[in-house]
C-alpha positions in Angstrom: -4.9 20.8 27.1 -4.8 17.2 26.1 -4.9 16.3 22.5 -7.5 14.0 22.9 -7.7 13.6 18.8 -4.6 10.7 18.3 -3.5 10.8 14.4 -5.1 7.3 12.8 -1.9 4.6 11.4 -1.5 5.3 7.9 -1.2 1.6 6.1 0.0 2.9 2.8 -0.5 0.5 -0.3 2.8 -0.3 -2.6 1.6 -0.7 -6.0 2.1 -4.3 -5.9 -0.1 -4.8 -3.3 -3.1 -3.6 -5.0 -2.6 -5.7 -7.5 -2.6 -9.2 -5.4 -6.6 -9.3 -5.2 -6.2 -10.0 -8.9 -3.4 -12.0 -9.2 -4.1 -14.3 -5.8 -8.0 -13.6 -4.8 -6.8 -12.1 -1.8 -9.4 -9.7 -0.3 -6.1 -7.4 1.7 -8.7 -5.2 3.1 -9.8 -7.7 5.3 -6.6 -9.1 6.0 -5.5 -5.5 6.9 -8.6 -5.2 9.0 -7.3 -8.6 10.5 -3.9 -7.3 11.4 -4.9 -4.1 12.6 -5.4 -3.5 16.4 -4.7 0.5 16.1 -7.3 2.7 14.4 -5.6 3.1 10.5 -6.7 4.5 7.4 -5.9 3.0 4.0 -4.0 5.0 1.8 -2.3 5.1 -1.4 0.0 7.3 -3.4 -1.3 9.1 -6.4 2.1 8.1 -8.3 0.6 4.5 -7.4 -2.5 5.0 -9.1 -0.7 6.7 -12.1 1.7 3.2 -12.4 -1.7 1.2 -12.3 -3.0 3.0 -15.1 0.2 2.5 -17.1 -0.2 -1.2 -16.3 -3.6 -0.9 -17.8 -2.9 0.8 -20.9 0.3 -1.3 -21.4 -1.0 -4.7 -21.3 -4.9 -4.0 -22.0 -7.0 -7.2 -21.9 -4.4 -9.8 -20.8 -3.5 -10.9 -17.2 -1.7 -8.2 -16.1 -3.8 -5.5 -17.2 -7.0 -7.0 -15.5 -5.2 -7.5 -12.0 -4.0 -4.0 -12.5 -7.6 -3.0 -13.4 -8.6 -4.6 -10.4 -6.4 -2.8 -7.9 -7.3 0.6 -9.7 -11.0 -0.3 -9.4 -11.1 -1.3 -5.7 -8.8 1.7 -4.7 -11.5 3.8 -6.0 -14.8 1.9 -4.5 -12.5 1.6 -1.0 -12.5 5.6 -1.3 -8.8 5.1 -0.4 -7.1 8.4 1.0 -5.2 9.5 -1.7 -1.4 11.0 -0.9 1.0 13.3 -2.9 4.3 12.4 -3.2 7.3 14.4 -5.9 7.1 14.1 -8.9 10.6 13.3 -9.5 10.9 10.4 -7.3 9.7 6.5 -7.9 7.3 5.3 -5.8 9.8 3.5 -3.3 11.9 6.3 -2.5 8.8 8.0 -2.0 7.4 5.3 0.7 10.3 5.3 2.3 10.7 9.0 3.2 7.4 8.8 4.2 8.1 6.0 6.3 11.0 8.0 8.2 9.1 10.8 8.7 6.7 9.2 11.1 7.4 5.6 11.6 5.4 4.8 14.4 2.2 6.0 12.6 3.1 4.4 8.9 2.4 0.9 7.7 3.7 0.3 4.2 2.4 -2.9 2.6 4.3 -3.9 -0.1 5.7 -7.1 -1.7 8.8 -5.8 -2.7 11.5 -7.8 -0.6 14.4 -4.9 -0.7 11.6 -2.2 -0.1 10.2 -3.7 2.9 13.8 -4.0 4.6 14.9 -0.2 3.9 11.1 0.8 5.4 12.5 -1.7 8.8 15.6 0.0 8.7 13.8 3.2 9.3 11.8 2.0 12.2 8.8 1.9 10.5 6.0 -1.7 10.0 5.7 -3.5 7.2 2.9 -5.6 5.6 3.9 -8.5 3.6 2.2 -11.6 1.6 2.9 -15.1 2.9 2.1 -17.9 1.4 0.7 -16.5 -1.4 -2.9 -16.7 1.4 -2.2 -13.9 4.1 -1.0 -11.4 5.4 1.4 -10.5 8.0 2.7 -7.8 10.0 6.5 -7.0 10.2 
């Protein structure tokens, strides 16, 4: 029989990315939604919440904090999927196994120049910031 069900993209959502609605006034869900031609789903990993948090509680009330705040707020009222990655590995390496696992079904968005080119490497799409106004689709 057919498998009629096809799996949804997963665009998966570096922590640095969550934090550019914040620091630019980008709305990246509907820049995503832009890009997007494939049915996706927005993810993020629970490691990237956790680094959020730390943001939060590290720098409190100034810049960095609110943007951080920010992200961690609209990844909870976006109901983003939340993923489960090891708990003795950073986020990257973590996005980047993920990455080669299924690349033709992950989209990582991140901002983090030497992450995106390992996530290439392994045959897998990126999502990067330009012009510090959109996005685009590597």
């Amino acid at each position: 029989m057919l498998n009629l069900i096809r799996k949804k993209t997963q665009v998966i959502l570096d922590t640095n990315f969550l934090i550019i609605p914040g620091e630019l006034g980008i709305d990246i869900f509907s820049e995503i939604d832009r890009l997007m031609i494939e049915p996706y789903e927005i993810c993020v990993l629970k490691e990237s919440i956790k680094e959020l948090e730390t943001i939060i509680n590290k720098h409190g009330q100034r810049k960095e904090g609110f943007n951080a705040k920010l992200g961690f707020l609209l990844a909870k009222q976006k109901n983003l999927k939340t993923l489960s990655g090891s708990k003795d590995k950073y986020v990257d390496e973590i996005l980047v196994e993920i990455a080669k696992k299924q690349p033709e079904k992950t989209i990582i968005a991140t901002q983090d120049k030497e992450l995106q080119d390992r996530i290439i490497r392994k045959s897998a799409r990126v999502i990067i910031l330009r012009q510090k106004k959109y996005l685009e689709m590597r």
